[in-house]
N, C-alpha and C positions, 0 to 999 in steps of 0.2 A: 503376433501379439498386438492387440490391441491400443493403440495410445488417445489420451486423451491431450488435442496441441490446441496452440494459439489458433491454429486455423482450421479443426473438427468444433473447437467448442470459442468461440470469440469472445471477449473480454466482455462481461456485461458489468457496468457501474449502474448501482443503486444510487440515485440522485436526490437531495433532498433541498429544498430552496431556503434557506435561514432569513430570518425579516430584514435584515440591514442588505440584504440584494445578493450577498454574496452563496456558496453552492456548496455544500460536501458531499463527497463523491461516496460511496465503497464498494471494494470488491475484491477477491479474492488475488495473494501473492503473484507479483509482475513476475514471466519466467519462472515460475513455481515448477519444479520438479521434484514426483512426490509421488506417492502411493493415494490414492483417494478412497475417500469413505463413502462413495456412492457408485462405482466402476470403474470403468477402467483407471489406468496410472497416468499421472500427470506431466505433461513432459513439455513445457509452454514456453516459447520463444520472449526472451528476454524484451529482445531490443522491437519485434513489433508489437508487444503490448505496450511498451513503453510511448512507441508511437501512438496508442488506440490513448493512454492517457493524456496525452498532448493533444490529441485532437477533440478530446470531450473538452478541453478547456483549463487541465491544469495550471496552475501555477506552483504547486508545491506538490510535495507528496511525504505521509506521515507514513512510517513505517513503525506497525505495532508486532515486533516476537524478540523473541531470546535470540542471542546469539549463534546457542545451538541448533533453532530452526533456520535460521538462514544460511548455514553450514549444511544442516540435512537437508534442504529446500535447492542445495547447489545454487543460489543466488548472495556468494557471499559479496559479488561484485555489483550488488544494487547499487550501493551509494556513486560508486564511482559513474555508473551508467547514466543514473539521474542526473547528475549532476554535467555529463555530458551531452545532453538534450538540450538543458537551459534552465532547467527545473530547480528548485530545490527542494533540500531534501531532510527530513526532522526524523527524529528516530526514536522511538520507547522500549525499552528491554522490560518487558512486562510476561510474567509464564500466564497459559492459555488458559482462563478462569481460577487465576489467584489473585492475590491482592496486590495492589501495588507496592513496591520496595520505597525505603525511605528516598533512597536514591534515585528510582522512578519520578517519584514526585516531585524531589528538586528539580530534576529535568523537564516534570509537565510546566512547572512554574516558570523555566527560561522560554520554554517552546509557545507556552499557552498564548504570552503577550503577538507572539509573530502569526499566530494561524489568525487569533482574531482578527490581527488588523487586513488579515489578506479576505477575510470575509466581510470585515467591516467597509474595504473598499469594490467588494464587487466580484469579487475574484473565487479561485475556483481551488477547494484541495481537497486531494482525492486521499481518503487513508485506507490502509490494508493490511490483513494479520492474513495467515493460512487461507482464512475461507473469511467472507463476508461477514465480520460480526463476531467479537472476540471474547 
């Protein structure tokens, strides 16, 4: 059987340069394990993607799904992992082209003042739901 790993298909981050200097990253779930909508099944090494986003320049990392996808994705131990690299790590419980919960939004509102200022100062965060683009 066929798999698709961290090391057949490599981590590509979509880069994008904001005016005040700083970068956002995205791209598909770190350690994603998963059925794919384009072939073979997903079966992606946690801890060396997590390296590939430390070395594009992270400082943070936004984590956009449901509970339940990080459960089905088998990476229910992202946070802990980011957060043992040096990262840190912000999270939205947002479902895959719905609207956001009231509760969602109270948490963009805590999170939103911390990304900016990491972009405001130059700095790099990488965010990511299933696949590139939520």
């Amino acid at each position: 059987m066929t798999l698709r790993t961290s090391e057949s298909d490599p981590l590509h981050i979509y880069t994008f340069t904001v005016p005040e200097g700083g970068k956002i990253g995205m791209t598909i779930c770190p350690g994603k394990h998963a059925p794919s909508y384009s072939g073979p099944t997903w079966k992606r090494d946690m801890d060396r993607d997590l390296d590939d986003i430390k070395a594009w320049g992270a400082s943070s990392i936004l984590t956009i799904l449901t509970a339940a996808e990080l459960e089905a994705m088998v990476v229910t131990a992202l946070q802990e992992r980011v957060t043992a690299t040096g990262l840190t790590w912000e999270y939205l419980d947002i479902v895959d082209g719905g609207i956001p919960t009231e509760a969602a939004v109270a948490v963009w509102q805590e999170i939103s003042p911390r990304c900016h200022s990491l972009l405001d100062n130059g700095e790099q965060l990488l965010i990511h739901c299933p696949l590139p683009g939520r």
